[in-house]
C-alpha positions in Angstrom: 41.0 130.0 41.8 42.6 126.8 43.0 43.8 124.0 41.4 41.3 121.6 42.4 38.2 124.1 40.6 40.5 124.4 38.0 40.8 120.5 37.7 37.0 120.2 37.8 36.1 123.0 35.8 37.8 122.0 32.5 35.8 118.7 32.9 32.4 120.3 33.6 32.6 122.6 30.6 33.8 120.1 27.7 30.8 118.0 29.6 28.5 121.6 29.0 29.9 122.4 25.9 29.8 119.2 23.7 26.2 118.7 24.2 25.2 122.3 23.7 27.2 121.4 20.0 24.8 119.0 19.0 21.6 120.4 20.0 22.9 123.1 17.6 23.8 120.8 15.0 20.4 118.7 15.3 18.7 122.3 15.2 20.1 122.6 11.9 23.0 125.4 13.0 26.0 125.3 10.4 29.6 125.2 12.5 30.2 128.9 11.7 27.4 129.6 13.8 29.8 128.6 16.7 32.2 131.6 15.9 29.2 134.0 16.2 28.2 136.2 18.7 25.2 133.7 19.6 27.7 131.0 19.8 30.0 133.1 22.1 27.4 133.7 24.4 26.5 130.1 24.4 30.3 129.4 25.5 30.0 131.9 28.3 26.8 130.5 29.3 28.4 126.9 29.4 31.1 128.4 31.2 29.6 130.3 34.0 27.3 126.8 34.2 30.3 124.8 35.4 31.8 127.3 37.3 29.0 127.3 39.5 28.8 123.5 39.5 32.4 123.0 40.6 31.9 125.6 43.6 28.8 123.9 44.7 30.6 120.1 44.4 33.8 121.5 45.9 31.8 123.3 49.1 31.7 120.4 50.7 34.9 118.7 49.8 37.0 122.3 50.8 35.1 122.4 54.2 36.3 119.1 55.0 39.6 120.1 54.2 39.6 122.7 56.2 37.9 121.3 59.0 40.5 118.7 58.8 43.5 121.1 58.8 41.8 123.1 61.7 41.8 119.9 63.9 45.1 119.1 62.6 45.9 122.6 63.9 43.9 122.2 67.3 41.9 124.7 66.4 37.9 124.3 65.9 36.2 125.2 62.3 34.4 128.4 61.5 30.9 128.0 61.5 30.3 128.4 57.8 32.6 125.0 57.7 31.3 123.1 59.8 27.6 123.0 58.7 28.9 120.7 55.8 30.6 118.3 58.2 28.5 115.1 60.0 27.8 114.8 63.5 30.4 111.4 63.6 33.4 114.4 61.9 33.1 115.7 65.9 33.9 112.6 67.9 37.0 111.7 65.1 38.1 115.1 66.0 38.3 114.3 69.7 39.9 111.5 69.3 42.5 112.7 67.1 42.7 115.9 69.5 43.0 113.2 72.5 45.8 111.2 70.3 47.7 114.5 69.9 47.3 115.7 73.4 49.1 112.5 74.1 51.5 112.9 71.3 52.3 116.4 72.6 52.7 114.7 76.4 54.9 111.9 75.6 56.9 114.4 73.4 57.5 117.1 76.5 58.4 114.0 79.0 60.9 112.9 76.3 62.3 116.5 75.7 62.0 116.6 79.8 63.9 112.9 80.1 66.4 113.7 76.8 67.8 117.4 78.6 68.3 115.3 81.9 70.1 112.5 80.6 72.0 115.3 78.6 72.5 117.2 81.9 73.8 113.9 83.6 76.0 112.4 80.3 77.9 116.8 81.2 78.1 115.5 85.0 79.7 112.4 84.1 82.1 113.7 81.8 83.3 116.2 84.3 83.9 114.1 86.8 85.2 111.5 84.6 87.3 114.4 83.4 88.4 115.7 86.8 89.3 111.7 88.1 91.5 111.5 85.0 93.2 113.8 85.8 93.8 113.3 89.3 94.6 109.8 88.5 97.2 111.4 86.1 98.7 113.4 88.4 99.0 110.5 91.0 100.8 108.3 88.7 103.0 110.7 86.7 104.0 111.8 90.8 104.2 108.1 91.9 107.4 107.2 93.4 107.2 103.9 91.6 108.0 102.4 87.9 104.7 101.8 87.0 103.7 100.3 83.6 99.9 99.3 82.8 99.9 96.1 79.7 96.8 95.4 78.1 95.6 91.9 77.3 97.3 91.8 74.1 100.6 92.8 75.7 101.5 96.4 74.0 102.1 98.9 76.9 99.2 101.4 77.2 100.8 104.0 79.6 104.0 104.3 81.8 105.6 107.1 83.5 108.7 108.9 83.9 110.1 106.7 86.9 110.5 104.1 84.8 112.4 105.4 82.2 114.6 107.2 84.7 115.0 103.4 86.6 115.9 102.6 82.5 117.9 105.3 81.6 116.3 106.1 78.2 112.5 106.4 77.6 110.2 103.1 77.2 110.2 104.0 73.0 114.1 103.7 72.7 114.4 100.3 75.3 111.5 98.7 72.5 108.7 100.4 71.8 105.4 99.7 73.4 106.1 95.8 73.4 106.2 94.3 77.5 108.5 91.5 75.9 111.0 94.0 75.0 110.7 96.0 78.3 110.9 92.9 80.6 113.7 91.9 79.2 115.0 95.2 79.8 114.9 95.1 83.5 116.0 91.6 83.8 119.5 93.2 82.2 119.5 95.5 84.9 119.4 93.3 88.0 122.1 90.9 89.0 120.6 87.7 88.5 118.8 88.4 85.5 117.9 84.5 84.5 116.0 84.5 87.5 114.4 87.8 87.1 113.4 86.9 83.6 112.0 83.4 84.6 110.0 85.0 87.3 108.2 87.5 84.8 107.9 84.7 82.1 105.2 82.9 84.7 102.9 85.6 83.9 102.7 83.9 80.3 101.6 81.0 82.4 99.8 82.0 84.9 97.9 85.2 84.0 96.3 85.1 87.6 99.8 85.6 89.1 99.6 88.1 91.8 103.3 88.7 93.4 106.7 90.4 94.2 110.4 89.6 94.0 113.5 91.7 95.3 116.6 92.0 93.4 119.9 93.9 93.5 121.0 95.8 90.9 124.2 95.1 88.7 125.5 98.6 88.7 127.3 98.7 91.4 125.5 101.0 93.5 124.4 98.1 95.7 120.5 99.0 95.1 117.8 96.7 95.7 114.4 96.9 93.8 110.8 95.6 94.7 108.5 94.5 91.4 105.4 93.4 91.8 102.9 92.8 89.0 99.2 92.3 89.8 96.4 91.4 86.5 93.5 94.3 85.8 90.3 91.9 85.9 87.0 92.7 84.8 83.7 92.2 87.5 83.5 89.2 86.0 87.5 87.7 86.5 87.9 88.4 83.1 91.5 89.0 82.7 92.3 92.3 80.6 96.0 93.5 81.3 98.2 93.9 83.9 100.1 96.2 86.1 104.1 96.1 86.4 105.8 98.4 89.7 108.9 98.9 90.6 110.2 100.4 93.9 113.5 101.4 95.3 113.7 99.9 98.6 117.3 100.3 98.8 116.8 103.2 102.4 113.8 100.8 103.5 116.2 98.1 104.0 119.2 99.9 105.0 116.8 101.5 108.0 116.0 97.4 108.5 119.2 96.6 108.9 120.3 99.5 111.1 117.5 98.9 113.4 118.4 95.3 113.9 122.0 96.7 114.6 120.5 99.2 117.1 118.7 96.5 118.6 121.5 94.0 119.1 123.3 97.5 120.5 120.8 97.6 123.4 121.1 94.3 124.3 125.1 94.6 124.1 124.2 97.8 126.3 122.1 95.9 129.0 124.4 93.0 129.5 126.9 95.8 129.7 125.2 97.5 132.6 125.0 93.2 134.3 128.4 92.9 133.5 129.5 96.5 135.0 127.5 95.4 138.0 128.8 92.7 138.8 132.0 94.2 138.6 131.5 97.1 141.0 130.4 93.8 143.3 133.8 92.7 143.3 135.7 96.1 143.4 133.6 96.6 146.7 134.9 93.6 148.1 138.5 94.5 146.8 138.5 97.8 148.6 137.2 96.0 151.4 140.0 94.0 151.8 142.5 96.8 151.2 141.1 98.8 154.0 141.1 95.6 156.4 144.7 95.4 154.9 145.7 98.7 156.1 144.2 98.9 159.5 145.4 95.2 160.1 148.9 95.8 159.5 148.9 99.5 161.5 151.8 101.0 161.9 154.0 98.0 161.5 153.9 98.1 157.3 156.8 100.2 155.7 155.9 103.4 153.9 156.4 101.7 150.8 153.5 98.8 151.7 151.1 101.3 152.9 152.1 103.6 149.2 151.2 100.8 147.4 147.9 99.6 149.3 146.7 103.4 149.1 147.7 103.2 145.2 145.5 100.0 144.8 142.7 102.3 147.1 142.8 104.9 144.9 142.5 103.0 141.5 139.8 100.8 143.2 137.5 104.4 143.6 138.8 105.7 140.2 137.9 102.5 139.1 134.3 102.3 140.7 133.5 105.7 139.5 134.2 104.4 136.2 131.8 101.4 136.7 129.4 104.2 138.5 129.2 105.9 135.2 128.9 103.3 132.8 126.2 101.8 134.8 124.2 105.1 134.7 124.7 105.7 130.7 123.3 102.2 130.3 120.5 103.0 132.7 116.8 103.5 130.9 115.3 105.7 133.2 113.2 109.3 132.4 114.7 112.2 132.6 112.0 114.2 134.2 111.8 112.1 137.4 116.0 112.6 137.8 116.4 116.3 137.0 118.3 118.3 139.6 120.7 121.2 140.1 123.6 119.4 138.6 127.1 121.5 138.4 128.2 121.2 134.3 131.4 121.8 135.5 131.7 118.6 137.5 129.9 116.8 134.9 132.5 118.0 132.3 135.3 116.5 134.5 133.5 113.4 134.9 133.2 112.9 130.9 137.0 113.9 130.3 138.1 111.0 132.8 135.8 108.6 131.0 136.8 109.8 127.5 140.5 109.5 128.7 140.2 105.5 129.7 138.1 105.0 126.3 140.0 107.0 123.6 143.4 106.6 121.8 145.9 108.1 124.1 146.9 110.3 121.1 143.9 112.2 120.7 144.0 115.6 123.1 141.3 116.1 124.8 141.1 120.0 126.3 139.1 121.5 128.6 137.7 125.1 128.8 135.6 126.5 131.3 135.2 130.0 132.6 135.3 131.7 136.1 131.8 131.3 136.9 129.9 128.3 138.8 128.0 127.0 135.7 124.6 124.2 137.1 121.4 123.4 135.3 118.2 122.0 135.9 119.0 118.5 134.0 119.0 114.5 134.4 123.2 114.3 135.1 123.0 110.8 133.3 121.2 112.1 130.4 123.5 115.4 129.6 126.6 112.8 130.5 125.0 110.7 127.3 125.0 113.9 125.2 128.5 114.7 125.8 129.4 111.6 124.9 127.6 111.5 121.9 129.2 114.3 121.0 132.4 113.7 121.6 132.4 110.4 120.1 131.7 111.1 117.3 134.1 113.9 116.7 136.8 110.9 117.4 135.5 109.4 114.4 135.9 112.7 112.6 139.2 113.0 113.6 142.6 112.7 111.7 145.3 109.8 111.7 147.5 112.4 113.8 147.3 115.1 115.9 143.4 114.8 116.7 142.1 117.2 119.0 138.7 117.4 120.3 137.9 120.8 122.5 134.7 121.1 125.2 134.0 124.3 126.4 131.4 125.4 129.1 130.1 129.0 129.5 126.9 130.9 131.1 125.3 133.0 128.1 123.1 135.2 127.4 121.1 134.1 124.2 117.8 134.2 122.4 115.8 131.0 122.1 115.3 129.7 118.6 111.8 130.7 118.3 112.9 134.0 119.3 109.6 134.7 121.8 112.7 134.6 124.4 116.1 135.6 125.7 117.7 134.4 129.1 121.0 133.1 130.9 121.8 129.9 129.5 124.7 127.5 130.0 126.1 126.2 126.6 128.7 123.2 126.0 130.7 123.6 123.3 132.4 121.0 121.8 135.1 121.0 118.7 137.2 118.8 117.0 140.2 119.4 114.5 138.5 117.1 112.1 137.0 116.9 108.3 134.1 118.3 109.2 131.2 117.3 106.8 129.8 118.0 103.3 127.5 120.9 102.9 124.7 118.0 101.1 124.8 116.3 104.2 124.5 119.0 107.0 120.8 118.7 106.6 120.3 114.8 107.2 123.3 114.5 110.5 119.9 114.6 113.0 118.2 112.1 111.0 118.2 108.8 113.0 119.6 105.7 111.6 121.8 108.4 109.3 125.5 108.1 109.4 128.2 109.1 107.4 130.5 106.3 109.0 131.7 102.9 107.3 129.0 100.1 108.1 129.6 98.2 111.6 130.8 101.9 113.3 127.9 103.4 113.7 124.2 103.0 114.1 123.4 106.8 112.9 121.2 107.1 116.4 123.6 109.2 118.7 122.9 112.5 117.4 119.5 112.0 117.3 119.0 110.8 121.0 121.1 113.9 121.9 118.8 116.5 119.8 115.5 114.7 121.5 117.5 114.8 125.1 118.6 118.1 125.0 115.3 119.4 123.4 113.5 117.3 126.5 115.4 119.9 129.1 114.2 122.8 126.8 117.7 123.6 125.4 118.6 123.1 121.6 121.5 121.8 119.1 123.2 125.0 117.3 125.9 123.2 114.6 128.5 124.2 112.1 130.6 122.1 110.3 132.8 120.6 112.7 131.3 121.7 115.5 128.5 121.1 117.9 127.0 123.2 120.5 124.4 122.1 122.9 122.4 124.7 125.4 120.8 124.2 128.3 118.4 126.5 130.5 120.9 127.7 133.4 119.3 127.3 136.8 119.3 130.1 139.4 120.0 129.3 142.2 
């Protein structure tokens, strides 16, 4: 029995029972007769009464119930149900079956639309998650200072090449205030004032978009590039600002050098003008000589005709010399000059000029072996190898007693890449000298790298002779103080 019979029962008998206590009373029935058995029955009677009452007035109500919880459910009512319910009860359950059919539709696009969205927001985060930390990567491995400021000006990242520019990490120069790392930097450069002023007119300018170059005031003659740039919104909206700094220092040494390597190939081609001329006017010197000779006969004393074949003689020695320097100064390539050219003749050549244009002091030896040495090379560019070399083991030299050794020999050698062994010929050349530092041996065929004070060297002569000798399919073997450059030998 439910609660709701219950409920209506209670009502329905005292409604039963109170009546059936007066038509006992009016029929002249004394109150004990209520505690009889007649009475008793009476009370059952009235009980059973509203007991059927209440199921016949809740019928009704309890199929409505349940025909509302089976549409509710989306289920339709039993049969028994729904002969209590009105013909208008069908057509509010459609509707409310068409309002939950919809309900049900928007509810499964929304689940649909919710576990894409969810699918994208785990897209995004891994991507956003993988460009973080490429982007991490990239700056920690940036060859620049880099500090990013927010709009407030508290420093909101950094990385390690600006602490090691600083010398101390960016929490000991000042914590995470710009202020206190600007003026930081502006200690470390030279003109400091004028560094400091040029980062103050960000203060006044937050648009400011530029660079400046300073040298550094410890000594080790280093100059810096900063530049600072603001981080803008789509809309221009200014919301911090980047601060670099790059060492520059090689950039503009390798400037500078290449200006000096510039104005060297001018010097070289108004060399070559000058030599010109000058073989001009040796021709005409040894023309007259030889006019001199034959016009005077036999009639000139032995010591006249000494001397005019003296001044013959250093007229040649002197045109050969010209001869050469014009064909080191000559920009030709190699390919369309290659010949059989005799090394040994070649040596000689570059010990007479390396005797008129070296201190007298410095011994210069020759060593060549028995057999006829040639190659297949440009003469002009092997002569600017060996001269390469040779100068710049007179640099290397000491004060006294400087000796510089070039050897020729046929050899019998595998090639670097070792696909190949043959005959080569190999010019060795040595020098007495300091030699140079193991941290260095790596960097000597580097152009523009050079080990000499600045104004004696351009740091390009070994690197021409690598790329020449490399261009005749030979290599550079080296050891500290010594070259050696081989050449494919040619057979004849």
């Amino acid at each position: 029995m439910n609660s709701l019979r219950v409920r209506i029962l209670l009502p329905l008998m005292l409604l039963g029972w109170l009546p059936a206590i007066g038509a006992a009373r009016f029929m002249g029935q004394p109150l004990e007769w209520f505690f009889s058995a007649q009475g008793f029955i009476l009370l059952a009677g009235v009980f059973i009464g509203s007991y059927l009452v209440s199921g016949w007035v809740l019928r009704p109500v309890l199929s409505v119930m349940n025909a509302t919880a089976s549409v509710m459910r989306g289920i339709p009512p039993v049969k028994e149900v729904s002969e209590w319910l009105p013909q208008d009860f069908w057509k509010l359950r459609c509707d409310i079956n068409m309002l939950f059919a919809k309900h049900r539709q928007s509810l499964n696009a929304a689940e649909t639309h919710a576990s894409q969205s969810a699918q994208r927001l785990m897209n995004a985060e891994r991507l956003l998650r993988e460009a973080f930390t490429a982007l991490q990567g990239i700056f920690a491995a940036s060859d620049e200072g880099v500090a990013v400021v927010d709009a407030g000006g508290k420093i909101i990242a950094s990385n390690s090449k600006l602490d090691e520019f600083l010398g101390k990490p960016l929490e000991e120069v000042g914590g995470r205030d710009v202020k206190h790392l600007m003026q930081a930097i502006s200690e470390r450069f030279m003109e400091s004032d004028k560094m400091l002023q040029w980062v103050n007119n960000t203060e006044t300018n937050p648009q400011l978009h530029d660079q400046i170059e300073a040298e550094t005031a410890d000594g080790k003659q280093r100059i810096f590039s900063m530049r600072t740039a603001p981080m803008q919104t789509e809309s221009g909206e200014v919301i911090g600002r980047l601060w670099m700094l790059r060492d520059c220092s090689e950039v503009r040494g390798l400037q500078k050098q290449l200006r000096e390597s510039q104005k060297m190939g001018t010097i070289g081609q108004m060399a070559g003008g000058i030599a010109h001329d000058f073989n001009n006017m040796l021709t005409a010197i040894r023309g007259n000589l030889t006019l001199a000779e034959l016009s005077s006969g036999g009639a000139a004393s032995p010591d006249v005709r000494d001397k005019l074949q003296n001044a013959n003689h250093a007229t040649q020695r002197a045109a050969d010399l010209v001869k050469q320097l014009l064909g080191y100064s000559r920009h030709t390539q190699g390919n369309q000059l290659r010949k059989v050219t005799n090394l040994k003749k070649l040596l000689a050549d570059v010990q007479n000029m390396l005797k008129h244009s070296m201190d007298p002091r410095i011994s210069i030896r020759v060593r060549a072996g028995m057999d006829a040495s040639f190659a297949s090379a440009d003469a002009t560019q092997l002569e600017q190898v060996m001269l390469n070399l040779c100068l710049n083991a007179r640099d290397a030299l000491p004060d006294t007693n400087g000796i510089i050794e070039i050897g020729i020999e046929n050899v019998m050698h595998r090639s670097p890449n070792g696909m190949e062994t043959g005959e080569f010929a190999m010019i060795a050349i040595r020098d007495n000298g300091h030699g140079i530092s193991e941290d260095m041996r790596h960097r000597i065929f580097e152009p523009f790298f050079t080990t000499k004070d600045p104004g004696r060297g351009t740091g390009l002569g070994l690197s021409m002779a690598q790329d020449i000798v490399r261009e005749h399919g030979g290599w550079i073997e080296f050891d500290s103080g010594r070259w050696a450059a081989s050449s494919r030998h040619h057979h004849a």
